[in-house]
C-alpha positions as CSV (number, residue, x, y, z in Angstrom):
1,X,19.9,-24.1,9.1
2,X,23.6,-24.1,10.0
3,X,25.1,-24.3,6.2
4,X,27.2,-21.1,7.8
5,X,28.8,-22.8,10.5
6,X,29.7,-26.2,8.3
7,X,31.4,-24.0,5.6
8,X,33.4,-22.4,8.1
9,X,34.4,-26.3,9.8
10,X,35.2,-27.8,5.8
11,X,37.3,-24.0,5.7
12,X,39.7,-24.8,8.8
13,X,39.4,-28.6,7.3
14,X,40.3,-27.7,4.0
15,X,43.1,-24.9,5.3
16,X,44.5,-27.7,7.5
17,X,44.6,-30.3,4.8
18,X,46.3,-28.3,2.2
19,X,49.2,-27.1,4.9
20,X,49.9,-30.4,5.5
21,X,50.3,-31.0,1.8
22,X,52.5,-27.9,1.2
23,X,54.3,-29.0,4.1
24,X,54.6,-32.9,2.9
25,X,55.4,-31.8,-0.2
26,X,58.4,-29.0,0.6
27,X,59.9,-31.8,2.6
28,X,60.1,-34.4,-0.7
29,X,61.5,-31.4,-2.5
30,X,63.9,-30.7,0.2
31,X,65.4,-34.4,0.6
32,X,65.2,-35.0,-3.4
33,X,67.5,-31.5,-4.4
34,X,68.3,-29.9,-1.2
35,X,71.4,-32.4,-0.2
36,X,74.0,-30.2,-2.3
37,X,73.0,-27.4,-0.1
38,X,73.6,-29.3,3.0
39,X,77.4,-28.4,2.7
40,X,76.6,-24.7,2.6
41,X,77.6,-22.6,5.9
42,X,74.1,-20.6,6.4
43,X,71.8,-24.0,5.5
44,X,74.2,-25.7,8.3
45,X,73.7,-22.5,11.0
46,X,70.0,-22.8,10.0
47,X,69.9,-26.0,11.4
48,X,71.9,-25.8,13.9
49,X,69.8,-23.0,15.2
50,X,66.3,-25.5,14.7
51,X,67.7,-27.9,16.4
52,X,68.8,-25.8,19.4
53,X,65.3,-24.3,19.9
54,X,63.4,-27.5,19.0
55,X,65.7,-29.0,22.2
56,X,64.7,-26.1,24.2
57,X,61.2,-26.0,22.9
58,X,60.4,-29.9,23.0
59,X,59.2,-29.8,19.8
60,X,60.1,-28.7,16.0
61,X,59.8,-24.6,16.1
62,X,61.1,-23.5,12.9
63,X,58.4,-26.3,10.9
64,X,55.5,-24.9,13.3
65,X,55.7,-21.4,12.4
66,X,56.0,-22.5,9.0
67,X,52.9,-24.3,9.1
68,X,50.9,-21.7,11.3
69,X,52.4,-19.1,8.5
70,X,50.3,-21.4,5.7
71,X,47.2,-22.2,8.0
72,X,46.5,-18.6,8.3
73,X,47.3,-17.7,4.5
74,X,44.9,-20.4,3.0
75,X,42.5,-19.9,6.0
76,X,42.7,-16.2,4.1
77,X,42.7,-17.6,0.6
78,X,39.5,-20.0,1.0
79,X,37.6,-17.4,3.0
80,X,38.1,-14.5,0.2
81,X,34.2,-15.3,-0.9
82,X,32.8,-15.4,3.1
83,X,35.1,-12.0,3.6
84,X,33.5,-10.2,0.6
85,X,29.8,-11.2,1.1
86,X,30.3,-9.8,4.6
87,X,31.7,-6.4,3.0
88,X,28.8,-6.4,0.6
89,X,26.6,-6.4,3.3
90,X,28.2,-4.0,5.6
91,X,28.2,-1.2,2.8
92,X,24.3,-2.5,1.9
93,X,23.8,-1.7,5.5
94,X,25.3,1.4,5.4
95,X,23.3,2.4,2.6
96,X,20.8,1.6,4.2
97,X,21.2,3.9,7.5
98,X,22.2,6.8,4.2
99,X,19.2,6.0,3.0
100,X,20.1,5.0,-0.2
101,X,17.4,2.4,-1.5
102,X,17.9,1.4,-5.1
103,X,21.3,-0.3,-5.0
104,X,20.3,-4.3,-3.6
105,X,22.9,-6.2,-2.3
106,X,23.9,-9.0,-4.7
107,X,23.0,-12.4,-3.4
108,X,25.9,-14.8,-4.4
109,X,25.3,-17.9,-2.1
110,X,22.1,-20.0,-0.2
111,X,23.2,-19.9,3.4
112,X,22.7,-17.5,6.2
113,X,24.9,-14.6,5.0
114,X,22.7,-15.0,1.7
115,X,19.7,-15.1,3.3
116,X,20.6,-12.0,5.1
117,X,21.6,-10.4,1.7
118,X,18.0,-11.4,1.1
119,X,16.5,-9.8,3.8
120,X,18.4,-6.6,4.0
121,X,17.3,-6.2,-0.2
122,X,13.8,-7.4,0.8
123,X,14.0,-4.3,3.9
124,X,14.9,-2.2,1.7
125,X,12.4,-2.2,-1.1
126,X,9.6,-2.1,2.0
127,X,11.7,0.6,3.3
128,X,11.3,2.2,0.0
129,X,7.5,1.3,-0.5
130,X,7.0,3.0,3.6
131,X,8.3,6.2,2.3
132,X,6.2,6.0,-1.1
133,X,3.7,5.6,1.1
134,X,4.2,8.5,3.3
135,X,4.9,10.9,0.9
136,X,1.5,10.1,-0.9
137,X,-0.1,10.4,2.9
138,X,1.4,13.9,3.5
139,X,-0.1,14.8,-0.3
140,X,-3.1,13.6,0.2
141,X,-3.6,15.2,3.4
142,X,-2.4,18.4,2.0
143,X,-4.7,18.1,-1.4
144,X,-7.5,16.8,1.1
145,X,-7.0,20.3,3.3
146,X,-6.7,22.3,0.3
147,X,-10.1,21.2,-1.4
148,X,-12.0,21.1,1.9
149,X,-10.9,24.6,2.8
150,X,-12.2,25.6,-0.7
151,X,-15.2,23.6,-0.5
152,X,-16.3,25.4,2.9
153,X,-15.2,28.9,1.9
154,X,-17.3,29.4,-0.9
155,X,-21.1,28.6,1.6
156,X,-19.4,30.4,4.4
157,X,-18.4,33.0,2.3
158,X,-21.8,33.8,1.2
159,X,-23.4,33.4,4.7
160,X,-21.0,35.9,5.9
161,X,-22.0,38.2,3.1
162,X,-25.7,37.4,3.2
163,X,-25.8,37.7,6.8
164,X,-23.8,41.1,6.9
165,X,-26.3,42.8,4.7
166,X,-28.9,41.8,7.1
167,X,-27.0,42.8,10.2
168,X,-26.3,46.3,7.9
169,X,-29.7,46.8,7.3
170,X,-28.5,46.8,3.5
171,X,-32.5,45.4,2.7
172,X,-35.5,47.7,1.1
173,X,-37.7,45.7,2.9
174,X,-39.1,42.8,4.3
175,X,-39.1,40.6,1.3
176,X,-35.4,41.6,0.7
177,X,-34.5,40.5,3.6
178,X,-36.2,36.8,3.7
179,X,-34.5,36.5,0.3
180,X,-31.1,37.3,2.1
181,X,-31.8,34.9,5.0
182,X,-33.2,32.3,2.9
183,X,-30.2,32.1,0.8
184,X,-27.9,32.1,3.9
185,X,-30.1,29.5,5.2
186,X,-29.7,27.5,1.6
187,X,-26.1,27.8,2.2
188,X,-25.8,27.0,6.1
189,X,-27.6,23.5,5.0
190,X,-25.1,23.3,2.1
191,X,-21.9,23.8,4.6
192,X,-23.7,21.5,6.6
193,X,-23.6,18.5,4.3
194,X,-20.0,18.9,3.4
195,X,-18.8,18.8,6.9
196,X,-21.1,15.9,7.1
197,X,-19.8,14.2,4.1
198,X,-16.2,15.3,5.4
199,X,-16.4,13.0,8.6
200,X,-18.0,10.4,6.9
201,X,-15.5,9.8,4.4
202,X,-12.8,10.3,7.0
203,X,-14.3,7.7,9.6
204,X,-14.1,5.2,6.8
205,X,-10.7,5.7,7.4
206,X,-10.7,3.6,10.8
207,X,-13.9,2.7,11.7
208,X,-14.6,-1.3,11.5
209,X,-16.7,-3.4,9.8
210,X,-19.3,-5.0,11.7
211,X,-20.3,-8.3,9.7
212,X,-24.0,-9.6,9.7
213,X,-26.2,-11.7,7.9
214,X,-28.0,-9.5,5.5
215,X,-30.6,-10.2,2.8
216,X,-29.4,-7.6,0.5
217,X,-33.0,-7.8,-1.3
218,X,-34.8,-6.6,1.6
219,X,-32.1,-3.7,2.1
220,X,-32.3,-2.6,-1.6
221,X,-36.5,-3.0,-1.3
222,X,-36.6,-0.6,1.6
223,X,-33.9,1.9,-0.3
224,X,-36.1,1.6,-3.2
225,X,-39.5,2.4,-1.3
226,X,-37.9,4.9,0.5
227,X,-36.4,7.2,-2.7
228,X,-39.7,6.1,-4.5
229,X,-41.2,8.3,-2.2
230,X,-38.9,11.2,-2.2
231,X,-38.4,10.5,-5.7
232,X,-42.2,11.9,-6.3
233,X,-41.6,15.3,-5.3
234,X,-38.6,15.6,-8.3
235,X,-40.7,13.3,-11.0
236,X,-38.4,10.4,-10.2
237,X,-40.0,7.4,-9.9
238,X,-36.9,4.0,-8.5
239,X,-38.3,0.8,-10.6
240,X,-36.7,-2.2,-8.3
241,X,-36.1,-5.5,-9.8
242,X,-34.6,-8.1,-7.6
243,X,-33.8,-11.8,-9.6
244,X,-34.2,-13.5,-6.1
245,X,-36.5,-13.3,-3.0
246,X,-33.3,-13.1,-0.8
247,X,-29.6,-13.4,-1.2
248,X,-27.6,-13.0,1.8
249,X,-24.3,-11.4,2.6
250,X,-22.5,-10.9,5.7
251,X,-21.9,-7.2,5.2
252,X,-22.0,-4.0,7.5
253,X,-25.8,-3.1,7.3
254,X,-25.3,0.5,8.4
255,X,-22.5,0.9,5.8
256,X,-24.1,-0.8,2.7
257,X,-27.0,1.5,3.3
258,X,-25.0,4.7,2.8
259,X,-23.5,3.6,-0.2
260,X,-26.6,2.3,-2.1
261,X,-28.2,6.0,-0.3
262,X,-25.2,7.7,-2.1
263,X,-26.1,6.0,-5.3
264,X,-29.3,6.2,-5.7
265,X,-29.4,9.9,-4.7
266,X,-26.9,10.2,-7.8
267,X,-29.2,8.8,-10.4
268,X,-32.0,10.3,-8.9
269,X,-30.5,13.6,-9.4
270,X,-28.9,12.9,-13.0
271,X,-31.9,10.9,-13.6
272,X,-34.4,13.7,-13.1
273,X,-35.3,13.8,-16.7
274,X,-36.5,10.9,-17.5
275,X,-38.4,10.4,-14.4
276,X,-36.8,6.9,-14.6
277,X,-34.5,5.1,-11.7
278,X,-33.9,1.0,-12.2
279,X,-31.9,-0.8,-9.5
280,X,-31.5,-4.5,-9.8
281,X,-29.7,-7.0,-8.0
282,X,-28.8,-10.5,-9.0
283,X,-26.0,-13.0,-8.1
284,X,-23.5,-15.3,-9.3
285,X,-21.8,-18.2,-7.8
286,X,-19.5,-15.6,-6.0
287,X,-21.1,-12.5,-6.1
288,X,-24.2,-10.2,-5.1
289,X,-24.5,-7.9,-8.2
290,X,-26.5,-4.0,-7.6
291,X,-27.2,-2.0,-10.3
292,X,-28.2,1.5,-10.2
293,X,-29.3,2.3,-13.5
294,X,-30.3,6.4,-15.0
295,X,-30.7,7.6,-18.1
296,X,-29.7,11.1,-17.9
297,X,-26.9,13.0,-19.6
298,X,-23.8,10.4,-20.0
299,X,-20.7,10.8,-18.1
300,X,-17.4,12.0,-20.0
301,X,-15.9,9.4,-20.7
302,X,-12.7,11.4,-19.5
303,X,-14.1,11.8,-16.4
304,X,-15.3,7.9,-15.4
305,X,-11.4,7.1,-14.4
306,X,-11.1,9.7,-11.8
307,X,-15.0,9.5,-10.2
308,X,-14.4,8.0,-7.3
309,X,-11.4,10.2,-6.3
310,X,-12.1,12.8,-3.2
311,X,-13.9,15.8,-4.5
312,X,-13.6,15.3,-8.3
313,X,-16.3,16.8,-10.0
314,X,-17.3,15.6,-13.4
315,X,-18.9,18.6,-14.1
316,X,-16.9,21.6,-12.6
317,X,-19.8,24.3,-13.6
318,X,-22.5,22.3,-11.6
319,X,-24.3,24.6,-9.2
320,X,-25.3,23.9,-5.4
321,X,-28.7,22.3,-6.9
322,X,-26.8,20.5,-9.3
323,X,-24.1,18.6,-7.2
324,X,-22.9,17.2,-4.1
325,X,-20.0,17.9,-2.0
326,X,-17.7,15.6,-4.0
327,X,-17.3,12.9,-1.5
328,X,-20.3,10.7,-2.0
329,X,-18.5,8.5,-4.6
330,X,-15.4,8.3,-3.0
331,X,-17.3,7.1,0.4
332,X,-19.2,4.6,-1.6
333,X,-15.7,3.7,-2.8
334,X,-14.1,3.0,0.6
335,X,-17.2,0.9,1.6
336,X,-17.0,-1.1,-1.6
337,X,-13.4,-1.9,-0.9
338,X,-13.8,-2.2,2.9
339,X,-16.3,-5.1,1.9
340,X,-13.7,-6.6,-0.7
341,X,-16.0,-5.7,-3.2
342,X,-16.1,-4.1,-6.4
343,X,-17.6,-1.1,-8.3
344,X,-17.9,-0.3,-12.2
345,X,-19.3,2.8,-14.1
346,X,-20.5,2.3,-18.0
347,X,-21.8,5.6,-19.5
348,X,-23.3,6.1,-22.4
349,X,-26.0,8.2,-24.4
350,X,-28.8,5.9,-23.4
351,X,-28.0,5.2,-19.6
352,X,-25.2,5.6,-17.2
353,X,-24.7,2.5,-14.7
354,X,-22.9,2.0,-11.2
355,X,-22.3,-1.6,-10.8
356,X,-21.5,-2.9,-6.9
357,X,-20.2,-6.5,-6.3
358,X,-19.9,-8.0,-3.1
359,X,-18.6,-11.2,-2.1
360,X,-21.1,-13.8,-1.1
361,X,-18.5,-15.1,1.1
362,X,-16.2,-12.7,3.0
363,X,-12.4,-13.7,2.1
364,X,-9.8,-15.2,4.7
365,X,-7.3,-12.6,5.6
């Protein structure tokens, strides 16, 4: 696209042609009421003075300079637009380096100084969204260091505290003492898990999804057989109901498993009295539906917005026995996502439900 280089051609053009006319024109005017001035002294050592350098010259001075003199003032008058789009951008520009983001640059033509107009606003407003961005980063990481140096100081606070009694020989006796070890050791596994939990959720982050064929009923079966079985000890029983022998995604294996684990260990925990798990998985023309289904205590309905957010408890007074670390939902989350997937919560007195889609197909980038 040249439009920029035409309009400046038809602007010399233009310039030319309406010296020319000025010029034709003063010269009518001048032949049709300028011969009483002939006889004047100063109009006849004005041209006695032209005609001296136009014979020294070799051509008409005094009407070139006139007509140079016009060129460049309509050259100036047609190019007043051009000239002003080019100061809007300079001080957009300037903003710009100032970092001044909210006043855009206003767009008043189609060619190449507007499409620049275009792309400085458009530079902007990604310049704008970057530093959004970062700001929420440098928040996050800061909220994300403040809860997880919260989350281990409580366990490592009491294994320091258990553990010093011991090495104080603050016991009465023997059975004292394996009830100070044993809740250090409760503790240990507890600090465990959250730095567990902790690199998980942060090698979401950047680690890749490796796509395979998977027949997602044969993943849920084994999930299902496998909690079944640890289910027993709590009183849990997982009831699973597929709607087809096999429906197949091409999904990270390793990945899915975690967040149906996370899930299921959920319900199994909030689902502990009713002795009751269901998960179910169905599809539509697009999508592979799982359904984890409990019918423990509901969730506040406050709460459901902000359940997948990093170490949001729904419950603030639940115990060691009671919860998790806080991260489970929010790495089932990034999986879901990572997969261009989907996940829903609906809580209510009779059952609470964690609904998963995944595409069937995975979408073009």
């Amino acid at each position: 696209m040249r439009k920029l280089q035409w309009k400046i051609i038809t602007l010399f053009f233009a310039s030319g042609a309406l010296t020319l006319s000025i010029l034709f024109i003063a010269q009518q005017i001048m032949r049709l009421i300028g011969r009483e001035y002939w006889k004047e002294p100063w109009v006849d050592t004005l041209f006695r003075v032209e005609r001296t350098l136009s014979s020294f010259f070799g051509f008409p001075v005094v009407p070139t300079i006139i007509g140079i003199v016009l060129f460049i003032c309509m050259v100036l008058l047609l190019s007043q637009g051009t000239i002003r789009q080019i100061n809007q951008l300079m001080q957009g520009t300037q903003r710009l380096a100032k970092g001044e983001l909210d006043q855009a640059i206003i767009v008043s033509s189609n060619d190449e100084l507007g499409q620049m107009a275009v792309q400085i606003n458009q530079m902007a407003q990604q310049l704008k969204l970057s530093l959004a961005e970062e700001r929420m980063a440098v928040q996050s990481k800061n909220e994300l260091i403040s809860n997880v140096s919260h989350d281990l100081r409580t366990p490592l606070t009491s294994i320091i505290g258990y553990l010093r009694l011991v090495n104080e020989d603050h016991y009465k006796d023997e059975v004292e003492l394996r009830y100070y070890t044993d809740i250090a050791y409760d503790k240990s596994l507890r600090l465990g898990g959250l730095v567990n939990d902790l690199f998980e959720y942060t090698r979401m982050g950047y680690s890749p999804i490796n796509r395979v064929d998977i027949n997602l009923v044969e993943l849920l079966a084994q999930l299902a057989v496998d909690f079944s079985l640890t289910g027993q000890h709590e009183g849990v029983q997982v009831v699973f109901t597929p709607a087809a022998e096999k429906i197949m995604i091409s999904s990270d294996g390793d990945k899915l498993m975690r967040t149906f684990e996370n899930l299921l260990s959920n319900a199994v925990r909030h689902g502990r009295e009713a002795g009751r798990v269901d998960l179910k998985v169905s599809q539509d023309p697009k999508f592979a539906i799982v359904q984890v289904i409990n019918y423990g205590p509901p969730i506040p309905q406050h709460a459901i917005p902000h359940l997948f957010e990093r170490f949001y408890r729904a419950d603030e007074s639940r115990t060691d026995q009671t919860g998790g670390s806080g991260l489970g939902l929010a790495i089932v989350k990034t999986i879901v996502d990572a997969h261009h997937g989907t996940i829903q919560v609906t809580s209510t007195t009779e059952l609470t439900m964690f609904e998963v889609r995944l595409p069937l197909q995975v979408p073009e980038n």
